[in-house]
C-alpha positions in Angstrom: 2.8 -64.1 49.0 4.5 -61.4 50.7 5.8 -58.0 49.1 8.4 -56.0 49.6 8.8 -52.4 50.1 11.6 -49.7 50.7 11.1 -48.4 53.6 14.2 -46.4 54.2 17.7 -45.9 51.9 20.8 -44.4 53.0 24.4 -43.8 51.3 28.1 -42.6 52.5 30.8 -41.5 50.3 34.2 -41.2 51.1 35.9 -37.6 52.6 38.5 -37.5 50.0 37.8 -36.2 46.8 39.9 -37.0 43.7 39.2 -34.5 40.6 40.1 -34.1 37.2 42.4 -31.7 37.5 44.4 -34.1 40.4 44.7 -36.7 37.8 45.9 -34.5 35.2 48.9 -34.0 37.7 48.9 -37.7 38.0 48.7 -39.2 34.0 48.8 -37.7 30.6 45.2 -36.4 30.6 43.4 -33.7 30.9 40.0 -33.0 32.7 38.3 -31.6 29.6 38.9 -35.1 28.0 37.5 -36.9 30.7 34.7 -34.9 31.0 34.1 -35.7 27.3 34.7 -39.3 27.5 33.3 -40.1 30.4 31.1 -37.5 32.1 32.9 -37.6 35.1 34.5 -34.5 36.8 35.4 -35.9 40.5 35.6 -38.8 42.6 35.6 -39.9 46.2 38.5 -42.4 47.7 38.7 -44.4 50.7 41.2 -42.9 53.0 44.3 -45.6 54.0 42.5 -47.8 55.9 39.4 -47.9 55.5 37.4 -50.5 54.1 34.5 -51.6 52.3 32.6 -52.5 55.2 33.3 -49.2 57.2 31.6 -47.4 53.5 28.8 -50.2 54.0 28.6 -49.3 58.0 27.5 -45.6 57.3 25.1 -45.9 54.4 23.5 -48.8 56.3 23.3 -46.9 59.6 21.8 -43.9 57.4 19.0 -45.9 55.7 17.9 -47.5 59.0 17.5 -44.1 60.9 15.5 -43.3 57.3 13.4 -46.6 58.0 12.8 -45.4 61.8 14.0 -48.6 62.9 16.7 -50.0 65.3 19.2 -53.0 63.8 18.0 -55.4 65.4 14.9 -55.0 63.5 17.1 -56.3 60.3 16.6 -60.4 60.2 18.4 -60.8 56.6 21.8 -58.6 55.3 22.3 -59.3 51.6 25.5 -57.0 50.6 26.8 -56.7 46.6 30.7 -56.0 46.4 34.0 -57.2 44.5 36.0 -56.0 47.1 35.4 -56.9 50.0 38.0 -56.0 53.6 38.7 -60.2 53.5 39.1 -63.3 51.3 36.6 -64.5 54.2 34.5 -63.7 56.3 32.2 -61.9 54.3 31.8 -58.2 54.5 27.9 -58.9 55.3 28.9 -60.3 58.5 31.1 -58.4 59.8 28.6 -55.5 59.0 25.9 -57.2 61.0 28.4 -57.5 64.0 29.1 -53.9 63.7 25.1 -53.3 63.3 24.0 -55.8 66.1 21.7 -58.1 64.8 23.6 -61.4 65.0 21.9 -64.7 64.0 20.3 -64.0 60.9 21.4 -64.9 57.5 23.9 -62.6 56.1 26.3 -63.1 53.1 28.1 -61.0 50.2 26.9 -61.4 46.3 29.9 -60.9 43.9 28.2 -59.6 40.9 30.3 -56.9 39.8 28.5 -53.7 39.6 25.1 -55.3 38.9 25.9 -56.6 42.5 23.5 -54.2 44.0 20.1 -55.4 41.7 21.1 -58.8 42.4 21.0 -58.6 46.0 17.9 -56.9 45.9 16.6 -59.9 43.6 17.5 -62.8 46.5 16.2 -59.9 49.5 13.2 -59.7 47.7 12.8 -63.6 47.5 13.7 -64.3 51.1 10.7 -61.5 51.9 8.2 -63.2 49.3 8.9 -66.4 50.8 8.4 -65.5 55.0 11.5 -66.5 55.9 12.5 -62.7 55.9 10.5 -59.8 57.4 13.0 -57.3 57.2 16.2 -57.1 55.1 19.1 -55.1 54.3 20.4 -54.6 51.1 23.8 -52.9 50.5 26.2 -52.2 47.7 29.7 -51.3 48.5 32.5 -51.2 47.1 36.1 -49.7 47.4 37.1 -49.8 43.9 39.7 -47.7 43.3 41.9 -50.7 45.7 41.6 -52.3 42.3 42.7 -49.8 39.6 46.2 -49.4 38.1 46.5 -45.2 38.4 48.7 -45.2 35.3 45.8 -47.1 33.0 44.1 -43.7 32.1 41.2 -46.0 30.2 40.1 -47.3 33.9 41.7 -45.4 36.3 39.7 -42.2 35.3 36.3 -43.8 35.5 36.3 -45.4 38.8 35.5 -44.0 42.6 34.6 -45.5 46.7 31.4 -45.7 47.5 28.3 -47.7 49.8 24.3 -47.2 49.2 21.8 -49.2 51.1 18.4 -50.0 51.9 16.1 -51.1 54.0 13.2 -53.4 52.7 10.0 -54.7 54.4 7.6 -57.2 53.7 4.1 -55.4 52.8 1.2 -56.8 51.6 1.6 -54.8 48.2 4.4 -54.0 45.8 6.9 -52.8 46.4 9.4 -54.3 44.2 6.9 -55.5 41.2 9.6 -57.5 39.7 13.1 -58.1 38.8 15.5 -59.8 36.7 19.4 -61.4 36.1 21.4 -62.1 33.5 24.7 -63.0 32.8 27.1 -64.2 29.8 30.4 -65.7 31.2 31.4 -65.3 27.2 32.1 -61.4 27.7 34.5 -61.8 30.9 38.2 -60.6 29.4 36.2 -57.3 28.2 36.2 -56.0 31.6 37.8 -58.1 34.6 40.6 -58.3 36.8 42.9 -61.4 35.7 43.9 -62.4 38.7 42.5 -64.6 42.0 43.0 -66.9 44.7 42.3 -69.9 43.1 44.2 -68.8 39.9 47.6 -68.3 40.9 47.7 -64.6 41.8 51.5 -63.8 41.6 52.6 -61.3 44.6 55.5 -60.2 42.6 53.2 -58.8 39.5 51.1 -56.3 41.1 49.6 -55.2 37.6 47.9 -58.2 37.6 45.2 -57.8 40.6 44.3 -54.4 38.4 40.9 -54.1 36.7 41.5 -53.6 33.1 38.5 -52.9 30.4 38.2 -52.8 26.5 35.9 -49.4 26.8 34.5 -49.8 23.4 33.1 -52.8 23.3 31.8 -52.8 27.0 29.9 -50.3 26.0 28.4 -51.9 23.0 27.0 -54.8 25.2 26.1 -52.7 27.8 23.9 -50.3 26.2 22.2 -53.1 24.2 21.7 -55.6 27.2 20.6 -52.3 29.2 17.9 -51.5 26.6 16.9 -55.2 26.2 16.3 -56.0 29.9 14.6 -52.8 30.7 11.6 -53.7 27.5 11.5 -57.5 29.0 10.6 -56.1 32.5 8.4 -53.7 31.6 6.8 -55.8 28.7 6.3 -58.5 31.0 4.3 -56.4 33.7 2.1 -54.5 30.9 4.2 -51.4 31.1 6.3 -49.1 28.9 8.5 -46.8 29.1 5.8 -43.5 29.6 5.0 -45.5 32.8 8.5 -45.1 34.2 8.9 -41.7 36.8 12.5 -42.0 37.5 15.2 -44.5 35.3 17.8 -45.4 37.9 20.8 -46.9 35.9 24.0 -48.2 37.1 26.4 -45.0 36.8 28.8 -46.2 34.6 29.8 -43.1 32.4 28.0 -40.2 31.2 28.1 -41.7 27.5 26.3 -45.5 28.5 23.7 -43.4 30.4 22.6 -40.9 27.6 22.5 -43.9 25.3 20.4 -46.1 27.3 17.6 -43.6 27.9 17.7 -42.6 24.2 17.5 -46.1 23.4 13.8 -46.2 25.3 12.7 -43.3 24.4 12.6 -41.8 27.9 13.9 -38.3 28.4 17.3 -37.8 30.4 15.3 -35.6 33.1 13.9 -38.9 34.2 17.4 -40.1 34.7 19.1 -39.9 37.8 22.4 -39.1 37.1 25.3 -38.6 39.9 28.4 -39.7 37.7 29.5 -36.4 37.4 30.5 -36.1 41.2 30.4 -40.0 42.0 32.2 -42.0 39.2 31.5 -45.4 39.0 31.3 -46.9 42.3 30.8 -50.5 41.1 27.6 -52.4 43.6 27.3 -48.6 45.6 26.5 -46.8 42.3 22.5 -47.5 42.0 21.9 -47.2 45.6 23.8 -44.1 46.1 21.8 -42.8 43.2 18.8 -43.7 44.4 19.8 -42.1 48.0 20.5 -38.7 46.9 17.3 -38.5 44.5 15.3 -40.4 47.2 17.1 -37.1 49.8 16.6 -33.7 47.4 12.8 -34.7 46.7 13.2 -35.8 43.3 11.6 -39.3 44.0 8.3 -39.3 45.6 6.1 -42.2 47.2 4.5 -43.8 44.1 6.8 -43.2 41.9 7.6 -45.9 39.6 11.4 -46.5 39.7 13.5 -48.8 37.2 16.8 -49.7 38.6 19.5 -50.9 36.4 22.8 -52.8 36.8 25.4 -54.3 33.7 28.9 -55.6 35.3 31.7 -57.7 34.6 31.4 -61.3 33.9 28.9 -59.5 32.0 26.0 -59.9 34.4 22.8 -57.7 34.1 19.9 -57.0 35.5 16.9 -54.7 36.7 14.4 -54.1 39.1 11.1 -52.4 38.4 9.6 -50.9 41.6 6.8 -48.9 43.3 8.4 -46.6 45.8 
């Protein structure tokens, strides 16, 4: 069986920069109570215009000049994002048109902001089985398309972001293993009531918004976070102590700090980038693994455990070799 092995990552955030001290001029808030709640002190927005796959374009483009390798090296594009430029085609596509490497398999994975870990789950298995050699893995999303900026529960938390990487099939780990989860129970505690298929009214713009019931997200979360993390490890005779760098979706400053307490793993092995990033949905565990991957923090051999929890709920993690 083939392995696979990052051989390259990349990331892109948008120019404009949305901080605290904006929104307090925007909703009753005030950037000491943001900080407090959520961790956060500024976030980036996509400019009018652009789009989820021109985020996805430049992180891509990044972790492929990491990878020293040209596009058309890339036979597979898996990309996580719940907002994509199009109802269809997919966002993967038209990144691989923009890329140049036409003809292999490329699709979106709508998972929320575990979309990231799951794409890496189905790359992984395309590499493991042949049928892939090398793959690109993306999350990207433009999020804040999606926020009502006079919810100051949601609006506060959220940024625009794209991370990638580039994987290769090697013939040791690599990715040592990973694993999904979801609970379709949990989906009105953090969703966007609204779709296609649903009858999304034009006239009721409110409705296409993301809206969240913070406390009890972050109940689940932090449990399910904990939970998947001991199964993973358990399961590959690991613990925690084995772990060099926790890489958890960047949800707020609160669910992070809770989730390493909860294994016993200090926050210096955390990489932590909501302060300046927000939660950039699928783009929030790639860009975090970018920027610790780019200012030496991560080194080759280090064992990485990425982590994802998203609406629907879906879950999941990924337990690496870098």
């Amino acid at each position: 069986m083939n392995h696979a092995r990052i051989i390259g990552t990349g990331g892109y955030l948008p120019e404009k920069v949305l901080t605290n001290a904006d929104l307090e001029r925007m909703i009753e808030t005030t950037a000491d109570w943001i900080v407090e709640r959520t961790g956060v002190e500024e976030r980036h927005v996509a400019a009018p215009g652009e789009t989820t796959c021109d985020l996805a374009e430049h992180a891509s483009r990044r972790a492929l000049e990491a990878a020293g390798i040209e596009a058309r090296d890339i036979d597979l594009i898996v990309l996580g994002t719940t907002t994509p430029d199009h109802v269809f085609p997919s966002v993967a596509t038209q990144l691989q048109h923009r890329l140049g490497c036409h003809g292999g398999p490329a699709f979106d994975v709508q998972a929320v902001c575990t979309g990231f870990v799951y794409a890496m789950d189905i790359a992984r298995r395309f590499i493991a089985t042949g049928a892939t050699r090398r793959a690109l893995v993306v999350g990207a999303d433009t999020f804040t398309r999606i926020v009502d900026w006079q919810d100051r529960g949601t609006c506060i938390l959220f940024g625009d972001g794209a991370g990638a990487v580039v994987l290769e099939a090697a013939d040791e780990p690599g990715i040592i293993d990973s694993r999904l989860h979801a609970d379709g129970r949990y989906k009105e505690l953090l969703w966007v009531p609204a779709g296609v298929s649903s009858g999304y009214d034009r006239t009721r713009q409110n409705a296409a918004f993301v809206e969240m019931r913070g406390s009890e997200v972050f109940k689940v979360a932090v449990h399910t976070l904990k939970e998947i993390a001991e199964q993973i490890l358990t399961a590959n005779g690991m613990t925690a102590a084995d772990v060099n760098w926790l890489i958890p979706h960047q949800a707020n400053r609160r669910i992070l700090a809770a989730t390493a307490k909860r294994l016993g793993l200090p926050e210096e092995r955390m990489v932590d980038c909501v302060r300046l990033h927000g939660n950039t949905s699928a783009a929030s565990v790639p860009l975090a693994l970018d920027v610790a991957v780019r200012d030496g923090r991560i080194q080759r051999d280090d064992i990485l455990l990425l982590e994802g929890f998203g609406g629907g709920f879906t879950w999941g993690a990924v337990l690496l070799k870098y």
